[in-house]
N, C-alpha and C positions, 0 to 999 in steps of 0.2 A: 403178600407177607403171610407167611404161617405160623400156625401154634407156636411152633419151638424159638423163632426168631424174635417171637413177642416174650416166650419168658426168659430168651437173653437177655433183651432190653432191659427188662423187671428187674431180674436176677442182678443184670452189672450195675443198673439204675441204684438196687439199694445197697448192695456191696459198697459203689464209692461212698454214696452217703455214709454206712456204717464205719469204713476204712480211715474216712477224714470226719471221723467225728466232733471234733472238734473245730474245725471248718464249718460242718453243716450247721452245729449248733450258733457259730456267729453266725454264719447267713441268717436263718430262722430269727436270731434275735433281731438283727437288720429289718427285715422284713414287717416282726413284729411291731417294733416302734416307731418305724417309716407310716405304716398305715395306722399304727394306733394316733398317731398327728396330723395323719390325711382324716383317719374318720371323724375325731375330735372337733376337728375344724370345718367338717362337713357338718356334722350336725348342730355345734356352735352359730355358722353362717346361716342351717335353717332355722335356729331357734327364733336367731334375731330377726330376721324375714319376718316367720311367722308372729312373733311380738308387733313388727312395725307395720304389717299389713290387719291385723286385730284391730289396732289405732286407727289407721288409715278408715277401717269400716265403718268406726265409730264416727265421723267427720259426719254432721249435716250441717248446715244454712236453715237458718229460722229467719223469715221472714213477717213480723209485727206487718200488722196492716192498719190504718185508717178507720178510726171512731165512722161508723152511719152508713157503711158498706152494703146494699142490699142483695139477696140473696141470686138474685138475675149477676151482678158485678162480681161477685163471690165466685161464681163459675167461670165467668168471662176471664177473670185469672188467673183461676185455677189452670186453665186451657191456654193459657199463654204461657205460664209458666213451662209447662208441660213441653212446648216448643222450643226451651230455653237450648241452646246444644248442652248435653253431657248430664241433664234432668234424669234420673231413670225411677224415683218414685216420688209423688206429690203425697201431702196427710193433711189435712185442714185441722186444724186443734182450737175451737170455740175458747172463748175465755174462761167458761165454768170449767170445762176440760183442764185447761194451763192452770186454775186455784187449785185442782184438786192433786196435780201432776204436784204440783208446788207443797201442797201440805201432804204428799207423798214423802217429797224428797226429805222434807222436816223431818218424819220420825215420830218421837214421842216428843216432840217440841210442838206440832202442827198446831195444838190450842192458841198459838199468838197469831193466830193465822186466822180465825175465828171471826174478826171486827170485820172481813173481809167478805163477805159472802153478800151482806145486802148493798155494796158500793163496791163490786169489782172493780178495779186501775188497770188488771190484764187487758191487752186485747185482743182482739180475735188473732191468727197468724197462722201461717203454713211452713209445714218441717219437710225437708228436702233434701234427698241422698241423690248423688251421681253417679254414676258410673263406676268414674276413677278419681281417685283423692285428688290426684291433679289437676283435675278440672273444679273444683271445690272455687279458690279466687275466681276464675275468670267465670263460672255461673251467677257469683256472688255480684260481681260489677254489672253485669245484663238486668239482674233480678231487681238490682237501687232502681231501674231507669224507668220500671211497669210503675202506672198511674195505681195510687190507691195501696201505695208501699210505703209504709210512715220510715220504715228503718230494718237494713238488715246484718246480721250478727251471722258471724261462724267461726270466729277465732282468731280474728285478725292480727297479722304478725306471726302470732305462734303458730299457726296452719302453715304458714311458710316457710319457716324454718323446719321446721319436722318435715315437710316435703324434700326439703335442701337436705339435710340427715340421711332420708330413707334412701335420694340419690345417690351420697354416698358409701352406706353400709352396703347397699346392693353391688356398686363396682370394687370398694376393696375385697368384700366377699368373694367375689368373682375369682380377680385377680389372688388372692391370696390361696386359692383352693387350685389355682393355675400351678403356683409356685410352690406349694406343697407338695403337687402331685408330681411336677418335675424332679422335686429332690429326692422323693422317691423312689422314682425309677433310676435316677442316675444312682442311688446307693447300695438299692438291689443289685442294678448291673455290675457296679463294680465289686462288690463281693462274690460275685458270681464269676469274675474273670477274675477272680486270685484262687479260686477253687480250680478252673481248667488250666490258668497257670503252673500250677504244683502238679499239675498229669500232661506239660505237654511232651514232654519224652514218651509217654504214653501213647498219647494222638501221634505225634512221628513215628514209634516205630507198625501202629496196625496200618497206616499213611502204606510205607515200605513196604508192607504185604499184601498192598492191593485193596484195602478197605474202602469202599464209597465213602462220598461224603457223608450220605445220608446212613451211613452204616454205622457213622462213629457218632456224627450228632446225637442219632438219636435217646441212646444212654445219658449224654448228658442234658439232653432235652427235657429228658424224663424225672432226670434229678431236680433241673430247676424247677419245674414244674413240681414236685413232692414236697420242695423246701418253699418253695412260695406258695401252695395250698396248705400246709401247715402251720405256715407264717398266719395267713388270710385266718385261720380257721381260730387259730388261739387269738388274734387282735380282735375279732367280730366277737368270739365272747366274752373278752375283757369288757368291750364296749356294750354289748348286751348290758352284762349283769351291772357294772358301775352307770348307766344309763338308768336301767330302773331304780336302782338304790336311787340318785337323782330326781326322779320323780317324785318316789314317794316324799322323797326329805322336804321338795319343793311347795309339794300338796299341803303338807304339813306347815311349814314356816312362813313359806310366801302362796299363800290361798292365791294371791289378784294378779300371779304370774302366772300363763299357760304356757306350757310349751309344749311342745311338740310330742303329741302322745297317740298317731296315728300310727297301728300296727303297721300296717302297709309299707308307710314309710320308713319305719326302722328296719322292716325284711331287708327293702330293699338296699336300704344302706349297709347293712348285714354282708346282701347278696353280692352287692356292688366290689366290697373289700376282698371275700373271697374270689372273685374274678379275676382283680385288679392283681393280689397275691400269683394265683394260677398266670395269668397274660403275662403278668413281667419276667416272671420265674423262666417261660419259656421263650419270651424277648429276649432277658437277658444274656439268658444261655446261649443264644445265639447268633448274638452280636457277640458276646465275648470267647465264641471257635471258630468268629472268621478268620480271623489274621493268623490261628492254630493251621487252619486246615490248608494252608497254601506250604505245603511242604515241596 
């Protein structure tokens, strides 16, 4: 392929564009809005991930232990626990520890807290992370059965339903970023085969004269490809800039909500759309001049 044949393509590439201006600009807008509800919904689906895996982290088992414990037994299960499946860090917290946690949590209330110091009621007990949130219940029912376990707490009930939850935000997210991205491409494409529709007397007569296939695609390939990068390029900076406004508003009014504020993964979602724009632009095109090119 040489120079010259490359700035035909260009050349006819942006000619049709400019020709069917009006066309181009609905595709573009197509395009636009298509992905500005695939990103949307992308980043929505990571926000809440990233919300309900923050929780998820936060899950321990606190295990209360047994008045008269000595320091030999203390270890002995600490070390058992440690064996429990799905344990991944033990903490021992003494009971002066747990008063002072406790007149922590108080604030500037802690002073009723005070009658407590020479008759502690806390008792000793060990704080417990897993793994994985899921394994949270089934550590929690091993950890009742150790000698020298008065009682253990982690949320009971509520730990499982927020598990049953997380289950299902994760699959409709799935699916719903499935079915978004479907109607996408199916919307793209069809705007894009009513653009080659309106040139197929066009594609028939270079047909007539001998043109390859790949002689006539690739102008229009080119096109979808300029109207779907264009597309990609303005929805990424919608989403950009109405994303950070978002943050900032979020920082501000809702402090105890984090969301998703790793550069990296906004590039990439960024980067993602422009692709996606680019790849369909030039799928579409060309699924919609197969049934042209059989003259």
């Amino acid at each position: 392929m040489n120079v010259n044949t490359l700035k035909y393509y260009f050349r006819e590439s942006t000619r049709s564009v400019l020709r069917n201006s009006w066309l181009s600009v609905a595709s573009v807008g197509t395009i636009i809005i298509s992905l500005l509800i695939l990103g949307s919904s992308l980043l929505l689906v990571l926000n809440v991930r990233h919300i309900v895996s923050t929780v998820e982290s936060s899950l321990e088992i606190t295990v209360f232990l047994e008045d008269g414990l000595d320091e030999e037994a203390l270890k002995r299960m600490e070390e058992e626990i440690k064996f429990v499946p799905g344990v991944a860090r033990v903490e021992f917290v003494t009971k002066e520890q747990a008063l002072e946690d406790l007149k922590e949590s108080f604030g500037d209330k802690a002073d009723i807290l005070s009658g407590l110091e020479k008759d502690n009621p806390l008792p000793n007990s060990f704080r417990i992370k897993t793994s994985e949130a899921e394994m949270v219940p089934r550590a929690a029912r091993q950890l009742e059965k150790l000698e020298g376990v008065e009682q253990v707490r982690y949320g009971q009930g509520v730990v499982e339903k927020l598990l049953s939850l997380t289950h299902w935000v994760r699959i409709w997210g799935s699916l719903t970023l499935v079915v978004l991205g479907a109607a996408a491409v199916f919307l793209i494409a069809t705007t894009i085969r009513m653009s080659v529709f309106a040139r197929r007397r066009e594609i028939g007569i270079m047909k007539m004269l001998g043109a390859t296939n790949f002689f006539v695609r690739m102008p229009f390939m080119l096109e979808g490809m300029m109207l779907g990068l264009a597309g990609g390029l303005v929805a990424a900076l919608i989403i950009y800039f109405g994303y950070l406004s978002l943050l900032n508003k979020v920082a501000v009014t809702l402090p105890f909500i984090q969301l998703v504020n790793d550069p990296q993964t906004l590039y990439r979602v960024l980067g993602g759309l422009l692709g996606l724009g680019f790849g369909i632009g030039a799928v579409g095109s060309a699924i919609s001049l197969h049934r042209f090119l059989r003259v």
